[in-house]
C-alpha positions as a LaTeX table, in Angstrom:
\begin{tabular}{lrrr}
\hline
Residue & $x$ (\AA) & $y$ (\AA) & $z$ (\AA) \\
\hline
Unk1 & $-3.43$ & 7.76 & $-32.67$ \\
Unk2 & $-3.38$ & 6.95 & $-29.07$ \\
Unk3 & $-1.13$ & 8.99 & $-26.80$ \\
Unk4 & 1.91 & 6.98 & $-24.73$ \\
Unk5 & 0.59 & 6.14 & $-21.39$ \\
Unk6 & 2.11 & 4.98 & $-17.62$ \\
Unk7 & 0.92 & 4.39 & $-14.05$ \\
Unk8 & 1.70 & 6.58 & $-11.22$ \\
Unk9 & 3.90 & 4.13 & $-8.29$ \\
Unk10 & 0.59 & 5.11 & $-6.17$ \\
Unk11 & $-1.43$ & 4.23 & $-9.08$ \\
Unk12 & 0.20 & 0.66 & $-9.75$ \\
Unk13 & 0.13 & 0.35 & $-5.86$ \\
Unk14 & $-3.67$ & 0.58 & $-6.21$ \\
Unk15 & $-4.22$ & $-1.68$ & $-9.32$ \\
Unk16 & $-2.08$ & $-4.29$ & $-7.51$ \\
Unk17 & $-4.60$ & $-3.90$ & $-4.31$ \\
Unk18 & $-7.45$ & $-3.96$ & $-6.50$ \\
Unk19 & $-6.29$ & $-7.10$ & $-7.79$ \\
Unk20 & $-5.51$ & $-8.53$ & $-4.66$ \\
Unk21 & $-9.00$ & $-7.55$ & $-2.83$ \\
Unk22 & $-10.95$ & $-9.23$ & $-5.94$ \\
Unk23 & $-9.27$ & $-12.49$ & $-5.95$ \\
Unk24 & $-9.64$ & $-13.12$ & $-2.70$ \\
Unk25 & $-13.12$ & $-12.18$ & $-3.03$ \\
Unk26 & $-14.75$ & $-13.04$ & $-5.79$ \\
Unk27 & $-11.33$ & $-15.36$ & $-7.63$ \\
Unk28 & $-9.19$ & $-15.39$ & $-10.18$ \\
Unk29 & $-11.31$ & $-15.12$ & $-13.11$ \\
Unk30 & $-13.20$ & $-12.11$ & $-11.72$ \\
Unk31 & $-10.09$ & $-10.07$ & $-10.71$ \\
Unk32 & $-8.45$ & $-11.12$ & $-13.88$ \\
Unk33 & $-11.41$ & $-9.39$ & $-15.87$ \\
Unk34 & $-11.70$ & $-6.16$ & $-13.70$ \\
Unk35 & $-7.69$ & $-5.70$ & $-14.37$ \\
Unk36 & $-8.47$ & $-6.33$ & $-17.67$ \\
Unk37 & $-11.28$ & $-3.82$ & $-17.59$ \\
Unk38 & $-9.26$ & $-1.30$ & $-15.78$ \\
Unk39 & $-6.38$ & $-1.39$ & $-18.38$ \\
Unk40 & $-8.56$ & $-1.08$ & $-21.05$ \\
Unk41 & $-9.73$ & 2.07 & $-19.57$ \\
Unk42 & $-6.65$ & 3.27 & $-19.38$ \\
Unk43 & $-6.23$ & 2.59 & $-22.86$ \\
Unk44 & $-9.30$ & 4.10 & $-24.27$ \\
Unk45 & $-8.42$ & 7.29 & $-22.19$ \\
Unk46 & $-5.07$ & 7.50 & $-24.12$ \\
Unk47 & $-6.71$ & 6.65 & $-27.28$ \\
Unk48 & $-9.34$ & 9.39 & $-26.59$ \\
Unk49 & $-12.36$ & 7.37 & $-26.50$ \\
Unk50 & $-13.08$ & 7.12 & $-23.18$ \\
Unk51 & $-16.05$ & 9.43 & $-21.72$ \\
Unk52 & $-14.06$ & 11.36 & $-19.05$ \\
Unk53 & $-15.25$ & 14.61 & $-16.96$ \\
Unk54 & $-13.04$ & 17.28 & $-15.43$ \\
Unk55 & $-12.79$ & 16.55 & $-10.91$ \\
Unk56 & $-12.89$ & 20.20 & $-11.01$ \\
Unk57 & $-16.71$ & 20.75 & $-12.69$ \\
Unk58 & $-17.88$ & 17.67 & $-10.39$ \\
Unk59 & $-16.07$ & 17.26 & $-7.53$ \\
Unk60 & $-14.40$ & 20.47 & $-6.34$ \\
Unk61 & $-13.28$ & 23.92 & $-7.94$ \\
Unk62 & $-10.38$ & 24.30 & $-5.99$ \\
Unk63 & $-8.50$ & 20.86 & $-7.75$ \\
Unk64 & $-6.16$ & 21.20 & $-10.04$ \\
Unk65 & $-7.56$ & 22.28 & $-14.15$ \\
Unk66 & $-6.35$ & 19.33 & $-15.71$ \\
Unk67 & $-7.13$ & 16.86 & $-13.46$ \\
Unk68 & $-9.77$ & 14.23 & $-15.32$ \\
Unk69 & $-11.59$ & 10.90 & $-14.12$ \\
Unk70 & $-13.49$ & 7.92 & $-16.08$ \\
Unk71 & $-15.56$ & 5.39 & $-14.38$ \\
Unk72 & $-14.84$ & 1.69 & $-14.50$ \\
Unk73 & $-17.09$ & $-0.40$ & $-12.59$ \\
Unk74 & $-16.70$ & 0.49 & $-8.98$ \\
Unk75 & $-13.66$ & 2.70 & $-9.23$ \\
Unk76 & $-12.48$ & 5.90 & $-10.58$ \\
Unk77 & $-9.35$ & 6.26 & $-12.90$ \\
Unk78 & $-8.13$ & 9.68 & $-11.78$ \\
Unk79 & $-5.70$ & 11.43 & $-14.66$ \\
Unk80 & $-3.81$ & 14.05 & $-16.20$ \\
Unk81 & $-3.37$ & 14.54 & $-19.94$ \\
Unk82 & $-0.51$ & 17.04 & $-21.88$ \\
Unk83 & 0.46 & 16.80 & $-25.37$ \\
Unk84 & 2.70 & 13.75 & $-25.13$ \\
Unk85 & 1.15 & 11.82 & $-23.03$ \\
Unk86 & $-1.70$ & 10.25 & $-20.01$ \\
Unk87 & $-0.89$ & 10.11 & $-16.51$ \\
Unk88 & $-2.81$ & 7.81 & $-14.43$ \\
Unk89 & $-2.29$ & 9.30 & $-11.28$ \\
Unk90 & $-4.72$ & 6.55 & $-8.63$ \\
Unk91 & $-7.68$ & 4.04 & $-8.94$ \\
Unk92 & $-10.35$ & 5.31 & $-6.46$ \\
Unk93 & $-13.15$ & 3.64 & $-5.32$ \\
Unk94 & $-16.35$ & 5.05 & $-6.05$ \\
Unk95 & $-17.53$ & 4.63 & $-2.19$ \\
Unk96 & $-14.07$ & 6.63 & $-1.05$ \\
Unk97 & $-14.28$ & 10.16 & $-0.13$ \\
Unk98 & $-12.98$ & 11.35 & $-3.50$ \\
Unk99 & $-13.35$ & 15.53 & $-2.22$ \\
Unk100 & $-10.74$ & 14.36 & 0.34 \\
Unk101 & $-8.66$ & 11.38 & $-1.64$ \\
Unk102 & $-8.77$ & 13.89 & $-5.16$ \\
Unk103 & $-7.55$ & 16.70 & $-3.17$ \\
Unk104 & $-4.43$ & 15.19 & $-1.20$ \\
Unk105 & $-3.53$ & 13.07 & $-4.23$ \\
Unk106 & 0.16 & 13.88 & $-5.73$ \\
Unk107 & $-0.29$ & 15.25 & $-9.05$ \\
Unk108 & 3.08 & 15.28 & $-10.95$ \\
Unk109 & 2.89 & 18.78 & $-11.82$ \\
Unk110 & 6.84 & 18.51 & $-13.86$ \\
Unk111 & 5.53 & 16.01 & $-16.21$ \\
Unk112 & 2.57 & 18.81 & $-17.51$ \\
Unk113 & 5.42 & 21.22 & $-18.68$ \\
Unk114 & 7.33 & 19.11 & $-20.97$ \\
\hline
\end{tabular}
């Protein structure tokens, strides 16, 4: 059964720029289907389907244990998982310094102790 999931304010910030930055690029029907895509993302990542790898192992040792990314097109959906539920902390695209972005990014540490 999939676990509860939400958006970060910094990650809903991002999907809304996301959104933004397709439709005036490529229109309404493109940025429609790379929400779309996103959500569903986020979705599969709450339902456990999604392939996901730990920042840590990839990225950078030194970031916190838990922190997790899956790929979706051109950006990264950066999360955290505990028993109740998935955190999407930011959308990050793939061309962004993620070292730097992953490792000044606001994980909500109170939410991984309840």
């Amino acid at each position: 059964m999939p676990k509860p999931w939400r958006l970060t304010l910094r990650a809903e910030a991002s999907l809304i720029d996301i959104a933004r930055w397709t439709l005036e690029t490529f229109g309404p029907r493109q940025a429609e289907a790379y929400e779309e895509d996103l959500i569903a993302l986020c979705r599969a990542i709450a339902a456990g389907t999604a392939q996901t790898q730990d920042c840590r192992r990839l990225i950078d040792p030194d970031l916190p244990e838990d922190l997790r990314f899956a790929r979706a097109g051109q950006h990264f959906v950066v999360f955290i998982e505990d028993a109740e539920q998935v955190i999407i902390i930011d959308f990050l695209h793939g061309r962004s310094d993620l070292p730097r972005r992953l490792a000044n990014l606001p994980v909500p540490k109170g939410d991984r102790d309840r």
